[in-house]
C-alpha positions in Angstrom: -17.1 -5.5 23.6 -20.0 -7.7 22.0 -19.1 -11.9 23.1 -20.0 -13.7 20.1 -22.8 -15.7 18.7 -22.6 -19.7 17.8 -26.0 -19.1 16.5 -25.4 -16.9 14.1 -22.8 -19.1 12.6 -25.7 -22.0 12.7 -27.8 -19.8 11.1 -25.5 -18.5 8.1 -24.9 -22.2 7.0 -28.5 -22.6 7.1 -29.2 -19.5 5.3 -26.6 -19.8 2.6 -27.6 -23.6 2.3 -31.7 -23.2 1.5 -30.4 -20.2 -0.9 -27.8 -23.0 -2.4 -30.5 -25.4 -2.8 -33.5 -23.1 -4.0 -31.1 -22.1 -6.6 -30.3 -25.7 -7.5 -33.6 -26.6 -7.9 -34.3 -24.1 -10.3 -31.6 -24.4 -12.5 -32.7 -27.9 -12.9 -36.0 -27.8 -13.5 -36.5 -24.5 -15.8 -35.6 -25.9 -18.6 -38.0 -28.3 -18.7 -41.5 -27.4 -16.4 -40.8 -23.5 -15.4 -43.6 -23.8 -13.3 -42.4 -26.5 -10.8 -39.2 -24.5 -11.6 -41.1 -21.2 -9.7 -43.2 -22.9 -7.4 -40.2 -25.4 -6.0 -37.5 -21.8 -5.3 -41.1 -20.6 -3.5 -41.7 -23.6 -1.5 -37.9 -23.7 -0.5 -37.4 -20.2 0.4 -40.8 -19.8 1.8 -41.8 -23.2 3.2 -41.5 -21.7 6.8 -44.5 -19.8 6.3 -46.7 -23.4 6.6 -45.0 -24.0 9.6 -45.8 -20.2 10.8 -50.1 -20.9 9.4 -50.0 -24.1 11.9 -49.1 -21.9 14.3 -51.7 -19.4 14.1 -54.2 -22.2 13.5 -52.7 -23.9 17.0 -53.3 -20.7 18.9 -56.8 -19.5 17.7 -58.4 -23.5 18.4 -56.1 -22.7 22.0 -57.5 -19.4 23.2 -60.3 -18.5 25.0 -63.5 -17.7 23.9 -63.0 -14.5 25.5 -64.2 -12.0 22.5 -62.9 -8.8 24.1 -59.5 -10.3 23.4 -59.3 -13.6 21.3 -58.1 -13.0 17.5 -60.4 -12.7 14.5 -59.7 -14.5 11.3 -58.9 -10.9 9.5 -56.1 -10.4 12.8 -54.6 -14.1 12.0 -54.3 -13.2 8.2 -52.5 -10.0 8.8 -50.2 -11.3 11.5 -49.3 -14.5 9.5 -48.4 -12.3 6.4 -46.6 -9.8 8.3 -44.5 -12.9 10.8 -43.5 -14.6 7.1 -41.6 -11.1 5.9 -40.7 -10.5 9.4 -39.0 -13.8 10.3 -36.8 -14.0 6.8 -35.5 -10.3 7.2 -34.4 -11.6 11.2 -33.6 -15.0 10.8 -32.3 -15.3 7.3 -30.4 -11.5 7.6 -30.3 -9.5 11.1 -29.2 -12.8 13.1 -27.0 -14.8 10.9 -25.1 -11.9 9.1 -25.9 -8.4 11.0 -25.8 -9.5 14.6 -23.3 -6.7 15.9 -24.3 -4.4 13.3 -25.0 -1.9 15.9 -21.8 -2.2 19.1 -23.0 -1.8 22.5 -23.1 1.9 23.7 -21.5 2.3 27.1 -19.7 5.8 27.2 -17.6 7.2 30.2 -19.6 8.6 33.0 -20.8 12.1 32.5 -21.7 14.9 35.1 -25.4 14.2 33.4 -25.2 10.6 33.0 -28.5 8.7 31.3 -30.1 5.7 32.2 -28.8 3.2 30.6 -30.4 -0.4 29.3 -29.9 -4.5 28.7 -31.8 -6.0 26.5 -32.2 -9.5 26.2 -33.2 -11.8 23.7 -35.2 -14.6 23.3 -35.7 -18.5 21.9 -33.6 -18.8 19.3 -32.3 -15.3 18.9 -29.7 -13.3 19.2 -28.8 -9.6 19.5 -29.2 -8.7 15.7 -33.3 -9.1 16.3 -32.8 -5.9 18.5 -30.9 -3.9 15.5 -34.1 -1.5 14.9 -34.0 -0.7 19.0 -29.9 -0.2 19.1 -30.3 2.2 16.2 -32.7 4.1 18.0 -31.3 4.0 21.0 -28.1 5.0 19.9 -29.8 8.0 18.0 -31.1 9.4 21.6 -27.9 9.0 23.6 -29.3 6.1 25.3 -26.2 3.7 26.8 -27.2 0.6 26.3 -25.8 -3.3 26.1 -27.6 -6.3 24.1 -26.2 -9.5 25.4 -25.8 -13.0 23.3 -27.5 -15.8 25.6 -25.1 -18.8 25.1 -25.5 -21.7 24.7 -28.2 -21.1 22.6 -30.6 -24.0 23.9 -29.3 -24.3 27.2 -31.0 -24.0 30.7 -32.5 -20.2 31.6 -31.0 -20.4 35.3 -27.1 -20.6 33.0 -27.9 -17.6 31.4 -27.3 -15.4 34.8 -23.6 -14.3 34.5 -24.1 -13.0 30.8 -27.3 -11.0 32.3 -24.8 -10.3 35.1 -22.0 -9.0 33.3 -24.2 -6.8 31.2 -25.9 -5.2 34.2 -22.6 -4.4 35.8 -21.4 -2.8 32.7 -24.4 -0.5 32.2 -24.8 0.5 35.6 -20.6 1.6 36.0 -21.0 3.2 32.9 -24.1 4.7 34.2 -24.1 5.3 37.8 -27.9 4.5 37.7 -29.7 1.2 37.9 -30.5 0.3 34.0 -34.3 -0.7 32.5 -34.0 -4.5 30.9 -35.6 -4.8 28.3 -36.7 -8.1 27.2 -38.1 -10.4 24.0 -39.8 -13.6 24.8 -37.6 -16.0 27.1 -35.3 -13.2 27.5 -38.3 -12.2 30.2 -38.4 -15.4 31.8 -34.0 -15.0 31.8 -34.0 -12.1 33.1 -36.2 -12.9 36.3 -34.0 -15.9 37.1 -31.2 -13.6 37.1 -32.8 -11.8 39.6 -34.1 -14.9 41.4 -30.5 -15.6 41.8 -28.9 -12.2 42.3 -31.0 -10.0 43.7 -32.0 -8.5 41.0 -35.1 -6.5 41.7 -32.8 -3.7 43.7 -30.2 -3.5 41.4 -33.1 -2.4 38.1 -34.9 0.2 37.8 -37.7 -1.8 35.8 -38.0 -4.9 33.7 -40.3 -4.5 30.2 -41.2 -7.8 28.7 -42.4 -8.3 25.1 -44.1 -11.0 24.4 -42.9 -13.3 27.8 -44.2 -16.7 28.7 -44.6 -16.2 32.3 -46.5 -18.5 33.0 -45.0 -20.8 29.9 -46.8 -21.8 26.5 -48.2 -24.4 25.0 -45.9 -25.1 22.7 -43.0 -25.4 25.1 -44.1 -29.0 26.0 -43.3 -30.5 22.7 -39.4 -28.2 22.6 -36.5 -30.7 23.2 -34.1 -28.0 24.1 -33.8 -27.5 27.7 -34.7 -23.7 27.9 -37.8 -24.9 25.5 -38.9 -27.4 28.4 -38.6 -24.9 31.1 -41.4 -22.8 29.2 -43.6 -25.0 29.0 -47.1 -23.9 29.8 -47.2 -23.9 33.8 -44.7 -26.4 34.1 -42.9 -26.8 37.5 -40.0 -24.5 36.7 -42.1 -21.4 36.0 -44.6 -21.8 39.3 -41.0 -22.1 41.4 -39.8 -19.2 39.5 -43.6 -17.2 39.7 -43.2 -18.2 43.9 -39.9 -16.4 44.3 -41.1 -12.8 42.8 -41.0 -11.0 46.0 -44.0 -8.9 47.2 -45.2 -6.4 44.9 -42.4 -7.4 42.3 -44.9 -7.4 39.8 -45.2 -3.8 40.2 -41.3 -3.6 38.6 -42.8 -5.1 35.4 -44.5 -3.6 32.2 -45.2 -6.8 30.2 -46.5 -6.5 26.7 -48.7 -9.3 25.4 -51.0 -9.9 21.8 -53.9 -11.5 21.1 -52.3 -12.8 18.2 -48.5 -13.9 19.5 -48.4 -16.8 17.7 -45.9 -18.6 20.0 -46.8 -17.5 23.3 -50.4 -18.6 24.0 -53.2 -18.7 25.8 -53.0 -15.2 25.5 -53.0 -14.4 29.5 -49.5 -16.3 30.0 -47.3 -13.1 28.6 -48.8 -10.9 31.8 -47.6 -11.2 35.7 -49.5 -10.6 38.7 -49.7 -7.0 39.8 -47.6 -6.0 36.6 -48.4 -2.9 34.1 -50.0 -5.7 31.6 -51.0 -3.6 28.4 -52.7 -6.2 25.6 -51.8 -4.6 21.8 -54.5 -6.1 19.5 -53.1 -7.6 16.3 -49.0 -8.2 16.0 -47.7 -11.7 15.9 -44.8 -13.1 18.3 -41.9 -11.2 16.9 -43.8 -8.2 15.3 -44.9 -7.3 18.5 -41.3 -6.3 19.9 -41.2 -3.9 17.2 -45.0 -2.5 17.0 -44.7 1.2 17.2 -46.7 1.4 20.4 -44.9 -0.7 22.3 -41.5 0.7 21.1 -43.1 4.5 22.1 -44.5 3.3 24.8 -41.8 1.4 26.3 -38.7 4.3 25.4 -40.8 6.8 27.1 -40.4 4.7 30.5 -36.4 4.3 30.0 -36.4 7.8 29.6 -39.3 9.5 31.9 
């Protein structure tokens, strides 16, 4: 059974709030200037995607001058557009009002059983951003949990027993050590779960999409406590990058984008000795869903 989500509660009020005032605003002013009428419902609903512009502006001044792997203008544009749909569909609809759209998926043990898989959010999420990947892996037969990391801005390390919980389930349900499968922070959660637990014999791999690793640079100015512990090689993450044990990286497929608009310089998504594969072009949370990387990354739970 799915635990449930504060966030999405937060979230609703927010969402049902800009819609309430974007509506007011509208009502008032049509009558008399239409046009501050239009462009004041545009601004409300769609102010987010200034925010989302300073963003991509932050990470192309950032990067590298590496020009086999730092973004082009044309690859910001397209990202940005694509992040601003992207974000309203998950954080306006998915998240606030979908979140257990999709129940986990941990049938009885079988004679044939399949591997199963946890998947774990990230900043500022919950499990509605993973609807797309619990449709489709409910379509192949695929058990599966998506856990709800609560409190949403609490410490990583707290996160452990709701990682815990959900590895236990899949693997009784399973017999068979499960894949994570993680967003974002959900990467950095998921390897201080196995810090703490010994994780890396109870997987059977770990894929990160879009991970801070080694932190970002944006995670210096968060005030939430899991914000501060991804700050861009802060003290947390080199403790946490010390205790993968020798070879762990090889456990890891870590995706990463040139133009992930949160998680920058662009090197900080990958992990020593890991199966780093760079996808040219998606933003921050368009990459969890490019096709490749959703291909690419079923075709290891399954193989």
């Amino acid at each position: 059974m799915n635990q449930g989500s504060s966030l999405a509660r937060v979230q609703q009020a927010g969402t049902l709030l800009l819609l309430a005032g974007g509506a007011a605003w509208f009502a008032w002013q049509w009558p008399s200037s239409p046009g501050a009428a239009v462009a004041g419902l545009l601004l409300c609903w769609f102010g987010y995607s200034l925010v989302l512009a300073f963003e991509f502006l932050v990470l192309r001044l950032v990067d590298g001058d590496d020009s086999s792997v730092r973004a082009t203008w044309s690859e910001i544009a397209r990202a940005w557009l694509a992040e601003t749909w992207l974000n309203a569909v998950i954080f306006a609809w998915r998240q606030p009002f979908r979140w257990n759209a999709v129940p986990d998926h941990v049938p009885a043990r079988t004679a044939a059983p399949r591997r199963g898989v946890v998947l774990i959010h990230g900043f500022a999420c919950n499990r509605g951003v993973w609807t797309p990947w619990l449709r489709e892996l409910q379509r192949r037969g695929i058990p599966f949990v998506a856990v709800n990391l609560e409190p949403a801005f609490g410490p990583i390390e707290n996160y452990g027993s709701i990682i815990e919980d959900a590895v236990q389930r899949v693997t009784q349900a399973t017999g068979i050590a499960p894949v994570l499968l993680c967003h974002s922070m959900g990467g950095i959660a998921a390897r201080a779960w196995m810090r703490a637990r010994s994780g890396e014999r109870r997987v059977h791999h770990v894929i990160t999409i879009g991970s801070p690793h080694r932190g970002t640079w944006f995670g210096r100015y968060s005030h939430a406590a899991n914000g501060r512990q991804m700050a861009w090689q802060c003290e947390w993450l080199r403790e946490l990058g010390a205790a993968l044990p020798a070879n762990g990286g090889a456990l890891f497929t870590c995706w990463y984008s040139n133009c992930d608009n949160m998680v920058f310089p662009v090197e900080t998504a990958t992990l020593p000795g890991a199966d780093n594969r760079l996808v040219r072009g998606p933003a921050h949370v368009e990459l969890a869903f490019h096709p490749r990387v959703m291909a690419e990354s079923l075709a290891i739970i399954e193989r």
